[in-house]
C-alpha atoms as a printed R data frame, in Angstrom:
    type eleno elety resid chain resno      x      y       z
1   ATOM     1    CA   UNK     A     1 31.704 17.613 -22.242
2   ATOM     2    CA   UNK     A     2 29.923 16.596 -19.027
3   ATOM     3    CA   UNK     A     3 28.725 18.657 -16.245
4   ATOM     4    CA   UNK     A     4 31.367 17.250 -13.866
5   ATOM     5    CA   UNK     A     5 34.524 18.600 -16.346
6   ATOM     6    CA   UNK     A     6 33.252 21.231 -17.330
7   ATOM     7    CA   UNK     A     7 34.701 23.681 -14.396
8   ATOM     8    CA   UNK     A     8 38.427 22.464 -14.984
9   ATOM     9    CA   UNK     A     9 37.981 22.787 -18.915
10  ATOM    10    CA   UNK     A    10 37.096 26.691 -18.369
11  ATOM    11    CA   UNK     A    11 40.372 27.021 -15.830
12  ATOM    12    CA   UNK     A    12 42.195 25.464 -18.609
13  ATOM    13    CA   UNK     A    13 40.784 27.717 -21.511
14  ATOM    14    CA   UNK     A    14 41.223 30.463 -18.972
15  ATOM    15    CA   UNK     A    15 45.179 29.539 -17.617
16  ATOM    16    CA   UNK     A    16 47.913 32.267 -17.663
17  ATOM    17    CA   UNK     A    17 45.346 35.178 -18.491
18  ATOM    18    CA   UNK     A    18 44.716 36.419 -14.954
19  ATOM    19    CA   UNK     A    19 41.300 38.820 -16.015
20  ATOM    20    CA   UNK     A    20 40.039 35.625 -17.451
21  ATOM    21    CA   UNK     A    21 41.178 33.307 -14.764
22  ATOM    22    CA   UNK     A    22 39.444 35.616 -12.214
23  ATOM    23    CA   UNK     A    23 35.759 36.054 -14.307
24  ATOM    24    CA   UNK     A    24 36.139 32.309 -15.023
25  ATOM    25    CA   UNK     A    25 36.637 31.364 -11.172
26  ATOM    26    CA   UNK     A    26 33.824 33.611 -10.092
27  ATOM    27    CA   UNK     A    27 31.374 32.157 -12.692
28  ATOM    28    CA   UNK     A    28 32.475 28.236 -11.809
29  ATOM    29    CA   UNK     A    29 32.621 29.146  -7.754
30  ATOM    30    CA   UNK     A    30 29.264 30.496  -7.968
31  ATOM    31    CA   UNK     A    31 27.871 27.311  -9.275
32  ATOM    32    CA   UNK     A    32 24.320 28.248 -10.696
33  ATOM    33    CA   UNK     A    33 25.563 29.895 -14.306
34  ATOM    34    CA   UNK     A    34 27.419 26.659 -15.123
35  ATOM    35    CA   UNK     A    35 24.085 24.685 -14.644
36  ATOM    36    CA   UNK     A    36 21.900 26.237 -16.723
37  ATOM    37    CA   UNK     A    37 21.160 25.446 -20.349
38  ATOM    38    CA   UNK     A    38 20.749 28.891 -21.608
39  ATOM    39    CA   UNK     A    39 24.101 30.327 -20.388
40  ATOM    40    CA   UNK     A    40 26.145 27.094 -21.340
41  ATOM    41    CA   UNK     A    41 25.032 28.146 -24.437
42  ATOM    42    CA   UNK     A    42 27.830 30.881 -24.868
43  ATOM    43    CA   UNK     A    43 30.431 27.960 -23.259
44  ATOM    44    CA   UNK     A    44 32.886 27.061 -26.651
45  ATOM    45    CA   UNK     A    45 34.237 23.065 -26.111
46  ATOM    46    CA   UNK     A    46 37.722 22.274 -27.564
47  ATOM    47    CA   UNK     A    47 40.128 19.145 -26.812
48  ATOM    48    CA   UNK     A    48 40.134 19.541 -22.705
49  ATOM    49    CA   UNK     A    49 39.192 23.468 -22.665
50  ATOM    50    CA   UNK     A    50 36.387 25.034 -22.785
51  ATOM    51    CA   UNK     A    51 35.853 29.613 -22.962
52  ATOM    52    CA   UNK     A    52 32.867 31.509 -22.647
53  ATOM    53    CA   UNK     A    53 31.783 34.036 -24.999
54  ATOM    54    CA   UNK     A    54 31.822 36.901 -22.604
55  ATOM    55    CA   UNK     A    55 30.527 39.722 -25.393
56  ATOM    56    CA   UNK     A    56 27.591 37.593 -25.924
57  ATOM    57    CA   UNK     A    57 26.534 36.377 -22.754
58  ATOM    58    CA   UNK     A    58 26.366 40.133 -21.306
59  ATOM    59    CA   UNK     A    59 24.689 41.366 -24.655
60  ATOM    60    CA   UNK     A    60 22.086 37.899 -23.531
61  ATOM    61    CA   UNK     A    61 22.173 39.294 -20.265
62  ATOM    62    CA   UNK     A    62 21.242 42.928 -20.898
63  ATOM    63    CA   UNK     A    63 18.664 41.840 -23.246
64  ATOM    64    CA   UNK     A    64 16.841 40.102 -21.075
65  ATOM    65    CA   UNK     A    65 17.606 36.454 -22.469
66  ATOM    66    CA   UNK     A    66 19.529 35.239 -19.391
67  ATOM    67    CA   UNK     A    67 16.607 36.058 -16.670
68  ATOM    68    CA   UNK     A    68 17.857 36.082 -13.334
69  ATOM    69    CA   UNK     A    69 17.738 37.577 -10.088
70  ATOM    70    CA   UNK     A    70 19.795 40.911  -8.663
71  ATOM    71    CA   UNK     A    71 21.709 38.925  -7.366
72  ATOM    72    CA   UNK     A    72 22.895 36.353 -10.123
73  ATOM    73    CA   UNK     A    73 22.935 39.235 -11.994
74  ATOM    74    CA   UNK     A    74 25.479 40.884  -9.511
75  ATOM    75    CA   UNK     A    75 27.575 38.426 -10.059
76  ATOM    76    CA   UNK     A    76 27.371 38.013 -13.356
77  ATOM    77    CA   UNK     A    77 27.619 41.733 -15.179
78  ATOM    78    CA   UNK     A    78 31.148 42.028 -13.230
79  ATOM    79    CA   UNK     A    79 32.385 38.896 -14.371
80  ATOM    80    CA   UNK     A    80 31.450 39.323 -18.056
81  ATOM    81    CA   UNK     A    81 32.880 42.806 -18.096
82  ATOM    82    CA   UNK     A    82 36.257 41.563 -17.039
83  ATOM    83    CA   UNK     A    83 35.986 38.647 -19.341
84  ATOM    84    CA   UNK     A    84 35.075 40.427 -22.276
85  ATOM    85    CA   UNK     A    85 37.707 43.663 -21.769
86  ATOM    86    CA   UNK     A    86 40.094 40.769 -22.453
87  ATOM    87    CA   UNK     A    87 38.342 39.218 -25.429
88  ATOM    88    CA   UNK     A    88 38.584 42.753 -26.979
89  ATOM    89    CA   UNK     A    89 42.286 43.219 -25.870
90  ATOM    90    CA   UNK     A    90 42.911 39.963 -27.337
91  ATOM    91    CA   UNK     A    91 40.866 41.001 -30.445
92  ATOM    92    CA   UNK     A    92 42.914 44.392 -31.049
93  ATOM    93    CA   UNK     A    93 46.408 42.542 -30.248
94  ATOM    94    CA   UNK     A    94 45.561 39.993 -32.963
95  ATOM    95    CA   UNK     A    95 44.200 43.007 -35.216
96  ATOM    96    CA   UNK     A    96 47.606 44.764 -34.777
97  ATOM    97    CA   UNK     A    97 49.813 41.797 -35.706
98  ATOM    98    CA   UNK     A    98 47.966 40.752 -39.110
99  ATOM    99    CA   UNK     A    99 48.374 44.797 -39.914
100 ATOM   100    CA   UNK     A   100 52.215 43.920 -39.215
């Protein structure tokens, strides 16, 4: 995936779930995160979407393996948190539905 369709793979991997559609916007509008190697690192590619790994990035984050200023970091914690409370809403739906 290049650089350039990247941003409208993450809307699409993020359409229809508004928490995600909101931490995905912030992250692409900000412009930086999507540039760098280590946090496309936690950016999963499928056939014209793309989804970040919100746990992991803010567990990167708090450990110290995504470096950054106050102010990327501003930006960032917020929109992980709202990423990942849907990841583990997601997670507990899916949970729920195999139990039957």
């Amino acid at each position: 995936m290049t650089a350039s369709s990247l941003p409208a793979a993450l809307r699409a991997g993020a359409e229809g779930l508004y928490a995600l559609e909101a931490a995905t916007g912030l992250i692409i509008a900000h412009g930086t995160w999507l540039a760098r190697d280590d946090f496309r690192s936690f950016i999963h590619h499928g056939a014209g979407t793309a989804a970040i790994d919100w746990e992991a990035a803010i567990d990167a984050l708090h450990a110290g393996r995504l470096p950054c200023s106050g102010g990327f970091s501003e930006l960032c914690k917020p929109s992980c948190k709202v990423g990942m409370s849907h990841q583990v809403t997601v997670a507990i739906r899916v949970l729920k539905a195999r139990r039957g």
